[in-house]
Each structure stands twice: as structure tokens, then as C-alpha cells.
C-alpha positions in Angstrom: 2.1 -12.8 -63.2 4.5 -13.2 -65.9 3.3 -10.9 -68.5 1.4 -7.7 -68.0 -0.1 -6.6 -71.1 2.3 -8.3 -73.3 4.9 -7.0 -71.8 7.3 -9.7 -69.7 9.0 -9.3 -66.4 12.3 -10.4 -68.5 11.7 -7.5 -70.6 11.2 -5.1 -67.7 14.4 -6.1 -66.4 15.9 -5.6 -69.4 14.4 -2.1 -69.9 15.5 -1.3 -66.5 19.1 -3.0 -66.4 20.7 0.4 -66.7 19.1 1.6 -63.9 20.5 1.0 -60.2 18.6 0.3 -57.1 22.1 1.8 -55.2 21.6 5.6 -54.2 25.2 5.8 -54.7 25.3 4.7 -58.4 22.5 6.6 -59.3 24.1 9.7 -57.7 27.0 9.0 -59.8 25.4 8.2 -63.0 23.6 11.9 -62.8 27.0 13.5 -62.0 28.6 12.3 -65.3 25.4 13.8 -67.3 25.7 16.9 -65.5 28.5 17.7 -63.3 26.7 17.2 -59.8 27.7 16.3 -56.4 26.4 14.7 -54.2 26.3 17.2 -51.6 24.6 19.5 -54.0 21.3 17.9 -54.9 18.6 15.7 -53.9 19.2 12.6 -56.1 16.1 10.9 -55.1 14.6 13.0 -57.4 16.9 13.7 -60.0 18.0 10.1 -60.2 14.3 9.6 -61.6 14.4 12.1 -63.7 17.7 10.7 -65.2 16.0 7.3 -65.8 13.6 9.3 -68.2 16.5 11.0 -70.5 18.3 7.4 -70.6 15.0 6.3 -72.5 14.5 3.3 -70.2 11.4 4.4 -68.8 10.2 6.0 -72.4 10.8 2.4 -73.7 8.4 0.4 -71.5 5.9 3.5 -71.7 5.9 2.9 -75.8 5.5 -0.4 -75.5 2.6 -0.7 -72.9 0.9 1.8 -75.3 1.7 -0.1 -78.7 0.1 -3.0 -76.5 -3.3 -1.0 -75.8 -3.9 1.4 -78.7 -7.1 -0.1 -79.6 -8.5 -0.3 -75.8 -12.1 1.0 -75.3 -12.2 4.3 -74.3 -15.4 4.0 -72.0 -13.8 1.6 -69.6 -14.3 3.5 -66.3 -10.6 3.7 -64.7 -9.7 4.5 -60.9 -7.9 8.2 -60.7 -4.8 8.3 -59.3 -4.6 12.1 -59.5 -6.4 14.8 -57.9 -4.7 17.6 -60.0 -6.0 17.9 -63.5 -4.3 17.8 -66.7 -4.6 21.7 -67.3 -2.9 22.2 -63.9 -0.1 19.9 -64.5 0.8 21.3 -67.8 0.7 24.7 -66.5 3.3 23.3 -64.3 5.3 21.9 -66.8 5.1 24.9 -69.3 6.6 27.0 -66.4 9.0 24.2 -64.8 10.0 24.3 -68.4 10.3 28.4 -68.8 12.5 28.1 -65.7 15.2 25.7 -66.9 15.7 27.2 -69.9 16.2 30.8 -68.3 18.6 29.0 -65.7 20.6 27.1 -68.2 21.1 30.3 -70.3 22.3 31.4 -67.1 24.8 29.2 -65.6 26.6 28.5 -69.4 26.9 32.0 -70.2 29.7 32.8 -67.7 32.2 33.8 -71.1 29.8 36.3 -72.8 27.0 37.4 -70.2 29.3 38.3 -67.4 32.2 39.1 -69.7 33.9 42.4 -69.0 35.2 45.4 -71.2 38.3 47.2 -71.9 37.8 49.3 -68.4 37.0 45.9 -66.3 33.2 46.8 -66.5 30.2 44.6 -66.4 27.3 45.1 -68.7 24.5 45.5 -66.1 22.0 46.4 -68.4 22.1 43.0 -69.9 22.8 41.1 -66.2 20.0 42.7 -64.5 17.8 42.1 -67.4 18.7 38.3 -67.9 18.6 38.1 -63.8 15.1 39.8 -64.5 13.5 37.0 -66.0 15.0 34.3 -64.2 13.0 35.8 -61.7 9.6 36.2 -63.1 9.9 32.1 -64.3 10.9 31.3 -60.7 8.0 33.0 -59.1 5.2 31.2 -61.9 6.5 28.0 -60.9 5.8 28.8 -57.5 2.4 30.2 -58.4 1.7 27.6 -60.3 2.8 25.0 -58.2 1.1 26.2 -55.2 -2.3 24.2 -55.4 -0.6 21.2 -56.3 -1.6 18.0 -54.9 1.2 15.9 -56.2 3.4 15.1 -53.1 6.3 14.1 -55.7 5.8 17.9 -57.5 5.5 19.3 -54.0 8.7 18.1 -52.7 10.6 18.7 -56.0 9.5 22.3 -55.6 10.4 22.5 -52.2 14.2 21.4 -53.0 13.9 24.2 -55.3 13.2 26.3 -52.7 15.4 25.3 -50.0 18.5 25.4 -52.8 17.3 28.9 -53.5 17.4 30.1 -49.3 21.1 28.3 -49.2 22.3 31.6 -51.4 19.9 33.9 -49.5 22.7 35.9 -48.3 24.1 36.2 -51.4 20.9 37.2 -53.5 20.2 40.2 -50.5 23.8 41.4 -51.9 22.4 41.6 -55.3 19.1 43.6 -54.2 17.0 40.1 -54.7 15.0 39.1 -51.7 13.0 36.0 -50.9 10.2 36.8 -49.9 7.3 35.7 -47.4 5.1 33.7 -50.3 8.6 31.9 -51.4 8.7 34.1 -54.8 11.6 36.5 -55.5 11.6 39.8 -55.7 14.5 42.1 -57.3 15.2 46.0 -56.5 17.1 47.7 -60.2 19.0 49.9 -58.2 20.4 47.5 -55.8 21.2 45.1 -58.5 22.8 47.5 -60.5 25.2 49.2 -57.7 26.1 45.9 -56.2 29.4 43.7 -57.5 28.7 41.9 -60.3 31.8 39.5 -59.3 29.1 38.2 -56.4 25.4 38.2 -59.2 28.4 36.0 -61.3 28.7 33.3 -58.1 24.9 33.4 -58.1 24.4 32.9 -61.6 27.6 31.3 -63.4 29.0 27.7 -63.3 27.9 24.6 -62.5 28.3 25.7 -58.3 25.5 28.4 -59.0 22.4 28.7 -58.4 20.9 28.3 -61.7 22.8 25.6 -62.4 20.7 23.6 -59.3 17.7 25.5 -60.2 18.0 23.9 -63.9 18.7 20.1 -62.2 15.6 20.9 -59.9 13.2 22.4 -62.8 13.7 19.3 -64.9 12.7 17.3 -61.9 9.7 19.5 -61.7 9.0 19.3 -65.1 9.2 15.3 -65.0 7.2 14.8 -62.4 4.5 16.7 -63.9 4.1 15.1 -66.8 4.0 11.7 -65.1 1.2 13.0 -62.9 -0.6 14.3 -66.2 -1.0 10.5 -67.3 -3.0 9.4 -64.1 -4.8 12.5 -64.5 -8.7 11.3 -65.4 -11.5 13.1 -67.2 -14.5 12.1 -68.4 -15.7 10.6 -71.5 -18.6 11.6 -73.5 -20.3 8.3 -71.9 -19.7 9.5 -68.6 -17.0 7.1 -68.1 -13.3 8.2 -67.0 -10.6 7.8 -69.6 -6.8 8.2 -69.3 -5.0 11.0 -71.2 -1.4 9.6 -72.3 -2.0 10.8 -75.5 -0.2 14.0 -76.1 2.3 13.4 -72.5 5.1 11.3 -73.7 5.6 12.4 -76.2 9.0 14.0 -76.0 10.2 11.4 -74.3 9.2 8.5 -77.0 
């Protein structure tokens, strides 16, 4: 076929020309936007998640869209996922919560982790920063856990895995994983242990956070694709899709 709703397989190319089929390039194209390695992340994730902030993928969304506007809302359509759309925003809200927290985290080497005129940290401010990275990072695993997206699934699991590569580390700084796969933090340890090691977890773009903000954005990606084959039902009984509201901080 050599158009699908208006939109040509020229054109899709075009849209798309940016975009390599090459693991390797696409690796390398999400390294220049944020300073990753290969050996650090997952790219078959991330590389998709690239495509979106490049605005290829936003392009051909707005366009299939501009194409359809006026389509009739009771034309039953086939779901293509089992999660609803309530689910899969709660999953974005909190993939959302998490890489904010970790960005704050990782760029704020200078000021957060910054010491006085004695050498000293200020673990008041560490532990509580450190504090809420942890409370996001255990409601994306909450709210992630009934999840039937394989794609979110897998991107959470990445997360996860990252997360148990610095478990030795995070014991150091009183935080524990835990059975469930959520974290847990103990004041006191935190507090008494060096801040020179909570700085490796949480500073730079080698830290923790800094993969926990790559991996969150995947999450968050993902979710909002899988919230546009999300169905629900029309007053006439029929299904309907719901793009309305998903792209649009991507168009």
C-alpha cells in the first residue's frame, strides 16, 4: 500500500531518516544527548525513547491525527492494551516524579554535596534529597507492579537491575533493597556513613541517578505509548481510542 491514511511511505521515510536501524548508531546518537555508554545502559530502550525527543516519531503521530480528526467515534476498534488509561498515567505521573528527583540528583554535585569551611557535608539536606528519591523509586515500583505492558515491564526491570549493580554501595549508605524490589533507607545509617560514597551513588553522570533518570524517561515513554492503544468504551457501547490528551508533550 502506498499511502496509509494520507500519509506516504516516502514520507515515513523521510520522518524516520534520522533514525538508524544500526544498534551501534543509535547507542551513539543517545550518548551525545546525554553522556551514556554503552556499557551503561540498555539502548534498546533508550534508543526509542530518543526517537521521541528528536520529534520524528511526534511528527508522523500529528500527522496521522490531522488525517483523522473527524473519524467517527463509535467505530468499534480492536484493543491492543490490557492496562487502562488510569493505570498507565499513574505510571507515567510517577516514572515522571522519579526522573526529576534523579536529575536534581546527579547535576547537583557543586551545591548539594558541596562541603564547608571544616570539610563537612550537609547531611541534613543529603539525606533528605536521598529521602525522596526513594519514596519516587518505590511508587514506580508500586505502580508498575500490575502492569501488563511487556515494553513497561522490561523498562522497569533495567531499572531495577541498574539499581542491585550499586547494592553494595547503597548498604554503605544505610539504603537496602529490599524483598518487594522497593528501597528502604535507615536516618542513622545514612547520616554516620561517608558522604564521599552517598556522592558516588548520587553525583555525575556514572551514578545512579544519572541511569535511574535515562531509565525513568524510558518508563515514562513507554507508558504513554501504551496509553494510546488503551480502549474504553463509548456511550454507544462501541470502543474508542484515547490519543486525545497523550501526545501532547511531544507534538
Amino acid at each position: 500500500m502506498s499511502a496509509y491514511y494520507g500519509i506516504t511511505s516516502s514520507g515515513v521515510s523521510t520522518l524516520f531518516s534520522s533514525l538508524s536501524t544500526s544498534r551501534t548508531t543509535m547507542t551513539n546518537s543517545f550518548d551525545s544527548m546525554y553522556g551514556l555508554t554503552s556499557s551503561t545502559l540498555d539502548t534498546s530502550y533508550l534508543g526509542t525513547y530518543a526517537s521521541i525527543r528528536n520529534g520524528s516519531y511526534a511528527t508522523l503521530v500529528k500527522a496521522y491525527y490531522e488525517k483523522n480528526e473527524d473519524a467517527d467515534a463509535n467505530v468499534t476498534t480492536t484493543s491492543t492494551s490490557t492496562d487502562t488509561v488510569k493505570e498507565l498515567k499513574l505510571v507515567e505521573s510517577s516514572a515522571e516524579d522519579l526522573k526529576s528527583v534523579a536529575d536534581e540528583l546527579y547535576s547537583s554535585g557543586s551545591t548539594l554535596f558541596a562541603t564547608d569551611d571544616d570539610g563537612e557535608y550537609d547531611t541534613d539536606a543529603i539525606y533528605e534529597k536521598v529521602s525522596e528519591f526513594v519514596d519516587s523509586y518505590n511508587s514506580l515500583i508500586s505502580d508498575s507492579k500490575n502492569i501488563n505492558s511487556s515494553t513497561i515491564a522490561s523498562a522497569v526491570s533495567n531499572l531495577q537491575n541498574a539499581t542491585e549493580n550499586y547494592e553494595v554501595l547503597l548498604k554503605k549508605a544505610g539504603i537496602t533493597i529490599n524483598s518487594d524490589g522497593k528501597l528502604s533507607i535507615d536516618e542513622d545509617t545514612f547520616k554516620q556513613a561517608n558522604m564521599s560514597t552517598v556522592k558516588t551513588i548520587f553525583s555525575g553522570t556514572n551514578s545512579l541517578a544519572y541511569q535511574t533518570s535515562a531509565y525513568a524517561a524510558t518508563v515514562d515513554y513507554y507508558s504513554a505509548y501504551e496509553a494510546t492503544k488503551s480502549n474504553t468504551y463509548t456511550s454507544s457501547g462501541a470502543y474508542s481510542y484515547n490519543y486525545a490528551s497523550t501526545y501532547t508533550s511531544y507534538i
